[in-house]
N, C-alpha and C positions, 0 to 999 in steps of 0.2 A: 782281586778280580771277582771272588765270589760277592763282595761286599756292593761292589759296582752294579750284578748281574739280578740283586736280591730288592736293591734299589729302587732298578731300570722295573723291576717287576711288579713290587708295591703301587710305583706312579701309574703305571699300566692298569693294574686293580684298581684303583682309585678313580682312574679317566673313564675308565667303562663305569662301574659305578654313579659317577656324578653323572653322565649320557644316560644311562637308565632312568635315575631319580629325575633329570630335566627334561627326558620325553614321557614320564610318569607326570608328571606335574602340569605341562601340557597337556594331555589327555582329561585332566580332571578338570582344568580350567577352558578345557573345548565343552565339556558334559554341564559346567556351570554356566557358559554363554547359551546352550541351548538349549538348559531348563530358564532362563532368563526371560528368552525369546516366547517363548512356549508358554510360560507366564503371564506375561506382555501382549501377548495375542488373546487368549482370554479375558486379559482386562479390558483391551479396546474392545471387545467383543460385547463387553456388559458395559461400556460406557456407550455404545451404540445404541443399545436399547435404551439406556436412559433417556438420551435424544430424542428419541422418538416418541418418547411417553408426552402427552397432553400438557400444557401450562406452559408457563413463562421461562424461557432459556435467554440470560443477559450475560454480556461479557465483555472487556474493553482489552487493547493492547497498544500498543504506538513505541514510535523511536525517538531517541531524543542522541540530537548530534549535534558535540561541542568543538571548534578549533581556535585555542586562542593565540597570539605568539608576539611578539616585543624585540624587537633588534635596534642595537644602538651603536654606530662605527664600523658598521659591519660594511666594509668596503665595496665586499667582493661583489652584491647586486647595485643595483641601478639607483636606491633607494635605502641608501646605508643606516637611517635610523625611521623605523616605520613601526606601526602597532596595526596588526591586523587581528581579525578573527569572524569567524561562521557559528552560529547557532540555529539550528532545526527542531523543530518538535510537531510530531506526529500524532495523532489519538486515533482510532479506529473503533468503535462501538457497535454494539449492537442490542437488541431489545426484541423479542421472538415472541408470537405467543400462537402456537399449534393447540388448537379441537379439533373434534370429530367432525366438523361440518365447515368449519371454515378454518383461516390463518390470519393473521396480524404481522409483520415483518416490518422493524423499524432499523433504520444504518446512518451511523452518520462519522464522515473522513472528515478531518481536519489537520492542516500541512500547514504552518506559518513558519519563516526565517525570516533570520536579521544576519546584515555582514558588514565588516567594517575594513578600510584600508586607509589609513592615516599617515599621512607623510608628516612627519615631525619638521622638517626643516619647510614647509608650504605653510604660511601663517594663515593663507585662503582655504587650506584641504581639511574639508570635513572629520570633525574625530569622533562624529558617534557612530552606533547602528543604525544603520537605515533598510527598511524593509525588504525584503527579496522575493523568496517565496510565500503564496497566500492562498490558501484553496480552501474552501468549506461546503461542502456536499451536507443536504439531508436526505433521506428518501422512507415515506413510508406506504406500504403495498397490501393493501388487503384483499381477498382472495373468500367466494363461498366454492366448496369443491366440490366437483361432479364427480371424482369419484379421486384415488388415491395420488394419479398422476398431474391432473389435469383440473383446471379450478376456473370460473369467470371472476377479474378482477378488476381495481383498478387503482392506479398508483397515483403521488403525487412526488416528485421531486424538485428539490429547490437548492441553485447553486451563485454562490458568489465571492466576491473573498471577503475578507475584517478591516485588515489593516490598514487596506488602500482603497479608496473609490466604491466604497458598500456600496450594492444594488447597484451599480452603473458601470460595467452591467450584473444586472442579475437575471437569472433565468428562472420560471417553476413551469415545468411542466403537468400538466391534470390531462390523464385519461381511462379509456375502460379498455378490453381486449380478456386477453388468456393469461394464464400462467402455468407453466409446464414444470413439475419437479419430478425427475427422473430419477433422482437419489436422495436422500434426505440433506445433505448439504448444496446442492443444486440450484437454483433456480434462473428460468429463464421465463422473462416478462416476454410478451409479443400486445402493443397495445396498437390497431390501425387506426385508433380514435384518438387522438392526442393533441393539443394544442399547444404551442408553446410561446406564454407569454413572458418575452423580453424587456427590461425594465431599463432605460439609458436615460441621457438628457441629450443623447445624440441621437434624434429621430430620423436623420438622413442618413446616419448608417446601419441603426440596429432596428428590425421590423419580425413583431410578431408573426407567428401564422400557423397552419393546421397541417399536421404531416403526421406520422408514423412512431412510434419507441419502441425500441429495442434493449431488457436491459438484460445482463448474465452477472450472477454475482455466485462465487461458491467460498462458502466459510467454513474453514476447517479446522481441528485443534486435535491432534496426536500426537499427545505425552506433553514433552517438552516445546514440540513446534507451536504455533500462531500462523494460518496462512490464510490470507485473503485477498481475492481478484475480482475488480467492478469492472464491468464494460457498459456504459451507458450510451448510446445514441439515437438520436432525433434526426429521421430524413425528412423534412419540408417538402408535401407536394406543391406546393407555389414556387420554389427555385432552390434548384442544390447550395445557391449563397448561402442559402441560410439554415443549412442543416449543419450538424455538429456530434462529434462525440469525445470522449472522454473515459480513459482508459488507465484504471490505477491497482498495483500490485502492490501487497504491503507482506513481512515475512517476522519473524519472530522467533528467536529458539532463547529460551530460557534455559539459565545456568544454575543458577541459584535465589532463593529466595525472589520470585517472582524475577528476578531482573537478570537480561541476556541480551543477546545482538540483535541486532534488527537492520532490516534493508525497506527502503519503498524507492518505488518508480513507476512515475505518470504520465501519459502521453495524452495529447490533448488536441484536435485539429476543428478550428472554428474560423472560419473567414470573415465573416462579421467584427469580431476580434484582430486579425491582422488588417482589415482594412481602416480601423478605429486608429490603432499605433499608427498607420502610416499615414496618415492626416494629423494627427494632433499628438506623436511623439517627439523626443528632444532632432529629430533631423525631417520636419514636416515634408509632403510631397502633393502640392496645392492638386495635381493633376491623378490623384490614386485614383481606380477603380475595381469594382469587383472583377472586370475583365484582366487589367493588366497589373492587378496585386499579384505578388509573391510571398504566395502560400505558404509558408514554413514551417514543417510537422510541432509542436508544443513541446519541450520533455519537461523533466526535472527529476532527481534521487537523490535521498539522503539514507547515509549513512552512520551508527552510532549505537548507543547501548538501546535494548528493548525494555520494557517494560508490561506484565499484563497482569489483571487482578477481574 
């Protein structure tokens, strides 16, 4: 009994013991997460002011998204032996150059995919990649500043895709206005002078003309993130047909050696555009117009590994 009692009493020393040592250990590993912190807030601190210093600030990031897959006898779907796959790739750039008197601001997005879906047993179905997504943004904005916030400038943007139908359409918009930076990652274009010439071979649906730009773009990079959000659009005072914008989020967290996840996603509303496809896509509608087109907001996202340097 005593041997039992001596035991029971040891395990008991022991269990308190290791509960002490494991909320000891805790304790110290709470005091090292918030000398970590503490550290980390310092150093964004002094990489803020780096930012802010005069000269040339360049940097690139994008996502690259692979799906590939192969089935042979595989009953149970619709399409028992099929070779499919998705390929995405992202760049996101940039090219900065802040003085004392004025700024330089270059950006440029670029989103191209291919996807394939191959029926093996269809001797007519397609077995390569065929293009899907295709976007290519320039824009560069120059700026003399009135004073820290506020600057006269004027931009020039050019958008089109590569892979399919270059320039047709293509857009660049030239104009002058303000630019407002209320934080150093910031900026908000306001140009009421702005023209925007449209480049087609279809002149009965796409038409130049003089309207407004609006652009918001904020670039930001803490630690390990990559984060960037473009909001571009063009109101036409000649007819709301013909105004448009164009809305792209890109994200980035790096893991290791420059490469990590990444997400983007772009929204995109142009009529000019939906009324093109519905004239002269694969199910034409001889009778479209801008009155009784259906409008359909734009998207696209890919997902897949980041990359930034």
């Amino acid at each position: 009994m005593k041997k039992i009692v001596l035991t029971l009493a040891l395990a008991f020393v022991a269990t308190v013991g290791f509960s002490q040592t494991e909320e000891e250990l805790k304790g110290q590993l709470g005091a090292v997460k918030d000398s970590i912190a503490a550290i980390q807030g310092r150093a964004d601190a002094i990489q803020g002011k780096i930012d802010a210093l005069p000269g040339w600030k360049k940097g690139a990031f994008g996502t690259i998204g692979v799906n590939l897959s192969s089935f042979n006898n595989w009953y149970g779907q619709g399409t028992p032996d099929v070779s499919s796959g998705n390929i995405g790739v992202t760049v996101n750039a940039f090219a900065n150059l802040t003085e004392e008197k004025f700024f330089w601001r270059n950006s440029g997005n670029v989103n191209l995919g291919w996807v394939k879906f191959d029926d093996k047993n269809d001797a007519t179905d397609d077995d390569s990649f065929r293009q899907g997504t295709d976007v290519f943004n320039i824009t560069s904005l120059y700026g003399r500043k009135l004073n820290e916030k506020f600057a006269i400038s004027g931009l020039g943007e050019y958008r089109t895709t590569l892979l399919n139908n270059f320039n047709d359409p293509g857009y660049l918009d030239l104009g002058v206005g303000a630019t407002w930076t209320p934080i150093t990652d910031l900026v908000v274009v306001i140009h009421p002078l702005n023209y925007n010439f449209v480049f087609s071979n279809n002149d009965a649906v796409f038409e130049s003309s003089l309207g407004a730009k609006i652009v918001a773009d904020y670039t930001k990079k803490i630690g390990a993130v990559n984060f960037k959000t473009n909001l571009s659009m063009f109101q036409s005072y000649k007819s709301g047909d013909l105004s448009n914008f164009t809305w792209i989020n890109s994200f980035g967290y790096t893991l290791w050696n420059g490469i990590g996840l990444g997400f983007e996603f772009g929204l995109r509303d142009n009529k000019q555009e939906a009324l093109n496809y519905a004239l002269t896509g694969p199910t034409p509608t001889p009778t479209a117009t801008f009155d009784n087109i259906d409008n359909k907001l734009q998207t696209y996202f890919l997902v897949g590994l980041n990359y930034a340097f």
